[in-house]
Each structure stands twice: as C-alpha cells, then as structure tokens.
C-alpha positions in Angstrom: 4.1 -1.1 32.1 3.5 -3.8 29.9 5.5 -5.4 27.5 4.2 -5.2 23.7 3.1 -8.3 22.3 2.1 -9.5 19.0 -1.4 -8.2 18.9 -0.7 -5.1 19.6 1.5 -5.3 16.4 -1.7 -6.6 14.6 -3.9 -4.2 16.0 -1.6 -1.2 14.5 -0.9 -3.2 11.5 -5.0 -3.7 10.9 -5.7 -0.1 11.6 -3.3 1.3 9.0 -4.8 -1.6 6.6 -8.7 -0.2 7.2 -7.2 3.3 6.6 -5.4 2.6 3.6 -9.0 0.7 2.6 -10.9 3.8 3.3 -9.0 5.6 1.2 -8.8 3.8 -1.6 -12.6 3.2 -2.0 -13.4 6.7 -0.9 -11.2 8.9 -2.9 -11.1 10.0 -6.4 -7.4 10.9 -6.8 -5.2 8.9 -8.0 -2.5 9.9 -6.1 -4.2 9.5 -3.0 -5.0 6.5 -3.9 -1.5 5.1 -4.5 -0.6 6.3 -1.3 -3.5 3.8 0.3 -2.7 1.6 -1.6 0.9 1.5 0.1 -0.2 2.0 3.2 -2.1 -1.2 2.8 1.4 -2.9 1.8 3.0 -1.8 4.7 0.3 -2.6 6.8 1.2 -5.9 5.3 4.8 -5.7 6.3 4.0 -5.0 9.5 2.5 -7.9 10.1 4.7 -9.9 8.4 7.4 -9.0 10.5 5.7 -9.2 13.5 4.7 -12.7 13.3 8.3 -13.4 12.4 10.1 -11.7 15.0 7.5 -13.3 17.3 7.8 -17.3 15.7 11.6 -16.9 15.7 12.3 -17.4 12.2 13.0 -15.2 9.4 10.7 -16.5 6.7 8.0 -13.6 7.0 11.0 -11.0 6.6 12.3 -12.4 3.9 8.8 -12.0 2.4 8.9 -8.1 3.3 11.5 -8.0 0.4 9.8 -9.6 -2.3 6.7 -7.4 -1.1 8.7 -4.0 -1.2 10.2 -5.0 -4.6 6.7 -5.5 -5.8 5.4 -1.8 -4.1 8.0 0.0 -6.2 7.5 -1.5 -9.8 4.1 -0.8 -8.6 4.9 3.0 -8.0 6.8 3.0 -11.1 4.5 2.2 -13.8 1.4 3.6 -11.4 2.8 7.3 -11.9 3.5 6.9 -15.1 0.3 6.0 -15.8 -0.9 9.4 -13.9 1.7 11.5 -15.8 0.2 10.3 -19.2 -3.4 10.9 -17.8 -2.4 14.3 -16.7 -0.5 15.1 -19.8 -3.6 14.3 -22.0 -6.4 15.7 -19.5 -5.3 17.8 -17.2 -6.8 15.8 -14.3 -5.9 13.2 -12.1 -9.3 11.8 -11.4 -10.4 8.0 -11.5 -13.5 9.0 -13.8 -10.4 10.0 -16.7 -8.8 7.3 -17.0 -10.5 5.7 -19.2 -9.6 8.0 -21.8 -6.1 6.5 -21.8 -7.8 3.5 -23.9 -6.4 3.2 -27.7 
C-alpha cells in the first residue's frame, strides 16, 4: 500500500475546485451556486493545509482561518441577498437579480 503524499492531496483538492467551477458557471440557482462557490473555498483549504502539513510549518493553516472567516460573512450577506430576491420575486434565479437595483 502506498503512503499518501502531497499530490494526491492536490489532486482531490483540484477536483473538488473544477466541480465547484462547473457549478458555478453552469447553474442558474443561486443557492447552488453558493454552495460551489464554497466548495471552491474548501478546495482551497485543502490545499492549503496540505502544503503546510507537508512543509512543516503552520503558516498555510493559519490562512485556513482567515479564509473560513471570510466564507461565512460571505454566506451571511449571500443569503440575505437570496431572501430579499425571493421575498420580491418569488424566484431564486441569477436572471432576477437584477431587479434588486434601486
């Protein structure tokens, strides 16, 4: 058996980065689209913590928490942005939002 290195870390972490891309250019949802768009950041993560474990320092872990801290003010003001498009629409499409403007 052999052991796991740091590329197959990458590998994972670049798939689950071209999957959270797909979905974000492909879908019309806004929802869905959030959750791409954090499956990007974590795909992120993972490779930020990979590359620290594997250069012995904690510099790219530390980053993890500025990065998570950044994914949930994201989260915040992205659904409240979908709960004011739905409120006013009744949709959650891209297409709607521009609607929102004043």
């Amino acid at each position: 058996m052999t052991p796991v290195g740091l590329e197959h870390y990458l590998v994972v972490s670049a798939l689950l980065f071209a999957l959270g891309l797909f979905g974000v250019i492909t879908r019309r949802n806004l929802l869905i689209i959030y959750m791409s768009l954090e499956l990007m950041l974590n795909a992120a993560n993972l490779a930020l913590v990979a590359f620290s474990r594997f250069n012995g320092n904690l510099d790219g872990q530390i980053m993890v928490f500025f990065i998570i801290t950044v994914a949930a003010a994201e989260v915040a003001v992205g659904l409240a942005l979908i709960v004011a498009l739905y409120r006013k629409r009744q949709t959650a499409h891209v297409e709607d939002l521009t609607s929102l403007k004043l």
